[in-house]
Each structure stands twice: as structure tokens, then as C-alpha cells.
N, C-alpha and C positions, 0 to 999 in steps of 0.2 A: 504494500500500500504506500501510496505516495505521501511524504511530509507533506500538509498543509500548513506548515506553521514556522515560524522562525524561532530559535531557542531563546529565551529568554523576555522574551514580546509579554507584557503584563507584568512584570517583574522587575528585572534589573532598568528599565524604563521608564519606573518611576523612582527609579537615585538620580539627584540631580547633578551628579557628578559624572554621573556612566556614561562612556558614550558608543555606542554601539558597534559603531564599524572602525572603530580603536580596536576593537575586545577583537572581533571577528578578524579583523586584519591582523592581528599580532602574533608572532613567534616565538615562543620563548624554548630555552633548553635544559632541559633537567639533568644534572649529574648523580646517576644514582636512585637505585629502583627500590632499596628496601623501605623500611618502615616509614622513617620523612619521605623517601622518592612517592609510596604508594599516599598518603595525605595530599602531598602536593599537587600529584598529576589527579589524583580525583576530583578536588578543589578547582584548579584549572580548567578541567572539562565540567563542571557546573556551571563554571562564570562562561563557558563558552568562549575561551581561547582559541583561535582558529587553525593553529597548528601547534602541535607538541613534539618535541624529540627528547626520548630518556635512551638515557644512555649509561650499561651496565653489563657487566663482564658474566657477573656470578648467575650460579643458579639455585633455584629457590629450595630450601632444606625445613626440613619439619618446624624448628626452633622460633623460623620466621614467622609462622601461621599465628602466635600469640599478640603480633601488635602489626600485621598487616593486611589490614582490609580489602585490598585485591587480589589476595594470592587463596587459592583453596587447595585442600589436602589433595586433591589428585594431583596437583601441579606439583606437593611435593615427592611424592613417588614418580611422578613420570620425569625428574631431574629439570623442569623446564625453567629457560632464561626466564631470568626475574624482569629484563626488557622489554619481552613481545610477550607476556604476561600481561603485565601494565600497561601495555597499550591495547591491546584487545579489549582488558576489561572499561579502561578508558571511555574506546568507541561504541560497549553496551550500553555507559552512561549517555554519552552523549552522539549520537551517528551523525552527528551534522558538524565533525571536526576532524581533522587530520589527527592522526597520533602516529610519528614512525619513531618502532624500535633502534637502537644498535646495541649490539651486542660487541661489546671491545672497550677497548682502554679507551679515558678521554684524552689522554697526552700526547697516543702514538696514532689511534687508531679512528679519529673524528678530526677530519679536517678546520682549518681556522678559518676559512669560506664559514663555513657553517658557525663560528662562532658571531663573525663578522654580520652575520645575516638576520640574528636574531636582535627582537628589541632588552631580553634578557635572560641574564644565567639564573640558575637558581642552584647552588649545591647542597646536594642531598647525601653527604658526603660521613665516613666512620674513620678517616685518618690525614693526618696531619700531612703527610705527602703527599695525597691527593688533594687537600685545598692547597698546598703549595704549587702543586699545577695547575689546578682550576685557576688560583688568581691567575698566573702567567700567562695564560692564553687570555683570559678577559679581559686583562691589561694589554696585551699584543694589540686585541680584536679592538680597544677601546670600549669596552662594556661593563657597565657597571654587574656584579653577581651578589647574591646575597646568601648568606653560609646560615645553617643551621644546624646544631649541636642536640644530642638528649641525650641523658643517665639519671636513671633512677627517676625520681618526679623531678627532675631539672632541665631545664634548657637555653638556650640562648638563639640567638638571632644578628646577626649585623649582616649590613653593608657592605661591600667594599667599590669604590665610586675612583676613574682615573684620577688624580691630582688632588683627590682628599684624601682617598686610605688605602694603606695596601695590606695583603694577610703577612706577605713576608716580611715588609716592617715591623708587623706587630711580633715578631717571634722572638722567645729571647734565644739568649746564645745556646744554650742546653738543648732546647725545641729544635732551633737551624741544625746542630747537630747531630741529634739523632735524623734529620731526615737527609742529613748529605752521609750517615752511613746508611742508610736505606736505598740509597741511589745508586751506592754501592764508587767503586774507587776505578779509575781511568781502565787498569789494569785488570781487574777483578770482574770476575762475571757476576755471582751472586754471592752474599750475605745471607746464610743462613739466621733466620729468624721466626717469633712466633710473635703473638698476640693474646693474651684474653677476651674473651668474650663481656660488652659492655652491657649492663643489666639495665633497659629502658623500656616503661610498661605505652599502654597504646594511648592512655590518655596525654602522658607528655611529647610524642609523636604525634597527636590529633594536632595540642596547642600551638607547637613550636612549626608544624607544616602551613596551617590555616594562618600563621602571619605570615610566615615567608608569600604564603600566595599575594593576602592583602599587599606586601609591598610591592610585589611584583605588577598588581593591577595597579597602585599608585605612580610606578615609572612606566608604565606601561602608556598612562596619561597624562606624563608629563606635557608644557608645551610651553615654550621660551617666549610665546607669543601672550599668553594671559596668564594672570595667577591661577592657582591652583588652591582645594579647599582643604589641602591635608597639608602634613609634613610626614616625611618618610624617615627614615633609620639611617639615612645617607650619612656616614661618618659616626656611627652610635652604634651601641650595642643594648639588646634588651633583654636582661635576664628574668628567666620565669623559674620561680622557686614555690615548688606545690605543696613539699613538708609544712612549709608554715603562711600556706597561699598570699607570696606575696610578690609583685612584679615591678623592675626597674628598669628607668632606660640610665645608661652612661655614655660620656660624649667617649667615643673610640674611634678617634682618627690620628694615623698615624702615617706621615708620608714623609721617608728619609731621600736627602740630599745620596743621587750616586748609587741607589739602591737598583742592583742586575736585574731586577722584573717588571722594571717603569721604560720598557722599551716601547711604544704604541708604533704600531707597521702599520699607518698611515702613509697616504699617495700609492693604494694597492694596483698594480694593473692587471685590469682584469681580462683573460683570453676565453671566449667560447669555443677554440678549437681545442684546448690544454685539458686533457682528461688522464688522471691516473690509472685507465688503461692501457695511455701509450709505451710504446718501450722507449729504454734512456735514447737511444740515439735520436727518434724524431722527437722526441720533446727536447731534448736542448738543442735541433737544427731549428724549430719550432720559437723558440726564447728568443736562440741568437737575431732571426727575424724580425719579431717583433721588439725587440730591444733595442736594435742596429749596433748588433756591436760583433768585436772580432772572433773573441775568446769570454768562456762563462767558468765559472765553479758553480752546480747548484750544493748550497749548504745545508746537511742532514740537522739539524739543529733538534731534533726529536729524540729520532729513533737511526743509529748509525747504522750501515751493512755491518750486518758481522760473517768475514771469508772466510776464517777458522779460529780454531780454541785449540791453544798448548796445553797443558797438564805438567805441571810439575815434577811430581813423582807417581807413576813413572813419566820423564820424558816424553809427550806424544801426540803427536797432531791430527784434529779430525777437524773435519771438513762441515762447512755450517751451511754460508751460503742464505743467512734466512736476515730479516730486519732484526736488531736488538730483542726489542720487544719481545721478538717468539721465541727465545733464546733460551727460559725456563721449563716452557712446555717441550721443546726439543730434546734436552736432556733429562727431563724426567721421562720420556719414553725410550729413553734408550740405555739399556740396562746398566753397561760399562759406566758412560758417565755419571749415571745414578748413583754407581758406588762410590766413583771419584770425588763426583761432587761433596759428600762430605768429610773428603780427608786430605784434598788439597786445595790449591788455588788454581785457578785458570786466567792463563792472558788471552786477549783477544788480538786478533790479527782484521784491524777494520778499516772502512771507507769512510772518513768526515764529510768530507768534498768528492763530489761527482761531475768530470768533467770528460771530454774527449777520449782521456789515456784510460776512463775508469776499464774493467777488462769483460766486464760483461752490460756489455750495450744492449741485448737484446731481451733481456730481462725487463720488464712493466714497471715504471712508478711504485706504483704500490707493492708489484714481489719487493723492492728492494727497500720500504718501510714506508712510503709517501701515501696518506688515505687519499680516497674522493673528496676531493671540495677542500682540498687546502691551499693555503698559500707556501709559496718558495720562497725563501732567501736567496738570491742570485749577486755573486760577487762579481764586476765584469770591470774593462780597463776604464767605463763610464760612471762609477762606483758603483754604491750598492743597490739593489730595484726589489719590491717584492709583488711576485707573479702568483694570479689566482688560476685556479684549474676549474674554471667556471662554467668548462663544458659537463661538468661531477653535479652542478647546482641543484639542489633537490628541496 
């Protein structure tokens, strides 16, 4: 049966702040499908959001089912991504809205086109290295993101706005470090490491998703043109504390002089013919074209090629061949280095820069770690330029 109706008509229609084809028109992208991701994206397909992207690696486990409202116990047994999970159930909510999953890393594996494209991030995030990445791309993209926390009955909420706040400013030195060993050392593949499980019930993932949304519709409606009837969280943090039901906002904004994640790739150019399908050869004959210049490096600033991995003891070289990124999942399927991996170190033998001499030209963008819909760094004798793969646009 056909929609007779437009979502939200009698409703949000009479807020005199709403404005409809703001809502309808807007993008925003979720990082992270558990407990906050499923609040969020539910909320967002109520208000009638017009398109949604979540974006999440994991898949959904029994554990989850106590504070996540879109996930149901078959999806735990049938091991299914907590991504195309949430977007399905999304589009039950609402069928008159886009919702697309990804299933992958946000750092390696979602282009910065797509960050660039949305009017907001929202992270829906359980560790300190992944808001250290989310800011960095949202700062890249120029986009303001707004992080959300929960444990126990607590939570929190901020902003983070270019030229007002950034999350890596705010980190102290202890924080920075634990997450530059998590990233692990030039040399070194991986750090073996674990985590705890954080103990958060559903009512403080209800509070702490439902304002993240609220801010989201408030920059959503921003407009430099007339005021506006709210104030948002821009440069502030809001802590909700349910033990002794009491809630604060605090001014938290922190923007240092010099700080490596206040780079904005701003003046992007953008190519419709540039898709991370192509292989390296026609895409950098492709650049060089459109850039007019002699000679390029495109720069892996992500996710490096890795061509192989030493082994210390014993002495021994195997053959990789795959983006960083996959570089885990690699050798956990493969027995040998599974034993290795916890009793030695591995060096990496990789590609930073990809240019003419790289040795496997006919390998795709993306085999070699580049997503759909990103931007490039291109170092050329004209300096530096950054090129969008906008034929990927989605």
C-alpha cells in the first residue's frame, strides 16, 4: 500500500523551531551501533532524519540484548553485524528514510567524502582510540561531532566544534598515552591487549543517546543567517549523574596552539571519475590530469600497504600484501603466526607513499587500504592538493 502521508505532518509541525525539509534533507553519521548507536539511530528515524549511516565492525552477542533496543535474540545467535541490524530495524521504524549500514573500521575503512558530506557526526563510541579518531576525521572533514559516554547510571555528553574544542586537546598525558601504545609503534604490528567489560544499564543509554540526538537536530538547524531558539553543548560538556538524579552542564572547551588533529582539508577537489575501484596506475595517470602536474606521491595517511612481516625469532619472512588494517584478522587465521604473534615482535616491511615506482600498480584503491568516498593527500612539485573519489558518493 502506498504512503499517503509524510512522516511527521501533525507533529513535529507544530514546534516552532522545526523545520521540515532541514530534518528531511539532513545526513548525519553515526559511529557505533551498540547501546548509545541503537538510542541514537532510533531517535533519529523518529525525528525523521533523511538519511542515516552507522557504522560498526562488531557483531551482536547475547550481553548486548540487556540495554539495546534494536537488537533481538535471534540476531544474537545468528552472529549478525550490529550495523545492518540497526539499520533494518531503523527502516521498520521509519520506511520513508535512508538508513545505510557499514560494517568496518571508521578510521580505515569509511571514506572522509562521507564524513565531509554529512551535516553531523554523532559518536556512539566505548574507547578512547576510537574518539581519538573520530575527532580527527571530523576535524579533517571540518564537522562538528558530539561524543557520548555511559557507566553505570552515569553519563556524559559534549561537543566537539573546529576552533572551539578538540577531544585530543582535552586528553591528559596518561590518556595520549595509553592510546599511542594502542596504535601500537612504527615497527611493531600489534600490542597485545584486553579490556573489561563497562557495566551500563538501558536507562542511562536511553538519557545520554536522546540528547546526543536533541543536539544533533539543534546543529542540524543551525543558520548564520537568523538566531536561533536554543543553545547547544558546543564547547561544554553535560554530565548526567542518576545515583543521586542530578545533571550539569560544564564549559569544556579546549583548543591547543600546534595540536596534530587541527589539520581541516579544506579546498577538496572533487573528481567524478576517481572511484576506489580503480587500480593505482589509472588513478594516479587520473590525479596527475586533473592536477596538471608532472610527478604525484598519493599519501596512505590511514591505513599503510603492508608487503610483509619479519618475525624475530625465528628469523622469517611472510608475505602480506593486504592494507594495515587487515593485518590482525590475517594473522589470526593463520596458524604459524598465531603462535608467533605472542612471543615475538614483528617488523613491517610497508608502502607510506604510493607513487609510479610503487611495485604493484594493478592492485584497486581500496585492495591496497583506500575506502569509497575518501579523500587523498597528494604531495606533487605544485604542493600539497586533496582529491575526492566522488565517483564512490553514496
Amino acid at each position: 500500500m502506498e504512503n499517503t502521508y509524510e512522516w511527521g505532518d501533525g507533529v513535529y509541525t507544530l514546534l516552532s523551531w522545526f523545520k521540515k525539509e532541514k530534518v528531511k534533507n539532513a545526513r548525519v553519521l553515526v559511529a557505533g551501533a551498540g547501546a548509545l548507536g541503537n538510542e541514537v539511530v532510533k531517535d533519529l528515524a523518529l525525528f525523521g532524519v533523511g538519511h542515516i549511516y552507522v557504522v560498526d565492525f562488531d557483531q551482536i552477542e547475547i550481553s548486548n540484548l540487556t540495554r539495546s533496543v534494536l537488537f533481538r535474540e535471534e540476531d544474537a545467535f545468528q552472529h549478525r553485524y550490529k550495523a545492518e541490524v540497526v539499520a533494518q530495524r531503523a527502516r521498520e521504524i521509519n520506511p520513508q528514510i535512508e538508513v545505510t549500514p557499514i560494517v568496518g573500521n571508521l578510521f580505515s575503512e569509511v571514506g572522509l567524502g562521507l564524513y565531509r558530506s554529512v551535516d553531523v557526526v554523532i559518536g556512539c563510541l566505548d574507547s578512547r582510540l576510537a574518539r581519538y579518531q573520530l575527532n580527527r576525521l571530523s576535524l579533517r572533514a571540518g564537522k562538528s561531532w558530539i561524543d557520548g559516554s555511559i557507566e553505570n547510571l552515569t553519563g556524559t555528553v559534549r561537543v566537539y566544534t573546529p576552533g572551539m574544542s578538540c577531544y585530543e586537546c582535552g586528553l591528559s598525558r596518561e590518556e595520549f598515552n595509553h592510546i599511542m601504545l594502542r596504535t601500537g609503534c612504527a615497527d611493531v604490528v600489534r600490542l597485545q591487549s584486553s579490556s573489561g567489560r563497562v557495566a551500563t544499564t538501558p536507562v542511562s543509554a536511553s538519557i545520554v543517546g536522546a540528547i546526543q540526538v536533541q543536539e544533533a537536530m539543534k546543529i542540524i538547524h543551525l543558520d548564520e543567517s537568523m538566531e536561533t531558539p536554543f543553545q547547544t553543548l558546543q564547547g561544554k560538556m553535560l554530565r548526567y549523574e542518576g545515583m543521586n538524579n542530578s545533571m550539569n552542564i560544564y564549559r569544556y572547551a579546549s583548543w591547543k596552539k600546534n595540536c596534530p588533529a587541527h589539520e581541516c582539508w579544506d579546498n577538496v577537489v572533487e573528481d567524478d571519475q576517481l572511484s576506489a575501484t580503480m587500480i593505482v596506475s589509472d588513478a594516479l595517470k587520473r590525479i596527475k590530469e586533473r592536477l596538471g602536474v608532472e610527478a604525484l606521491e598519493l599519501n596512505m595517511r590511514n591505513n599503510k600497504f603492508i608487503d610483509k612481516i619479519i618475525s624475530d625469532r625465528p628469523e622469517k619472512e611472510f608475505d602480506v600484501m593486504l592494507p594495515e588494517s587487515k593485518l590482525d584478522a590475517f594473522i589470526d587465521k593463520d596458524k604459524e603466526l598465531r603462535q608467533l604473534s605472542y612471543k615475538t615482535l614483528f617488523h613491517k616491511s610497508f608502502y607510506e607513499n604510493i607513487d609510479s615506482e610503487f611495485p604493484y600498480q594493478d592492485l584497486t584503491l581500496q585492495e591496497i587500504g583506500i575506502p569509497p568516498f575518501d579523500v587523498v593527500q597528494i604531495s606533487t612539485e605544485k604542493g600539497l592538493f586533496y582529491v575526492e573519489l566522488t565517483a564512490d558518493r553514496f
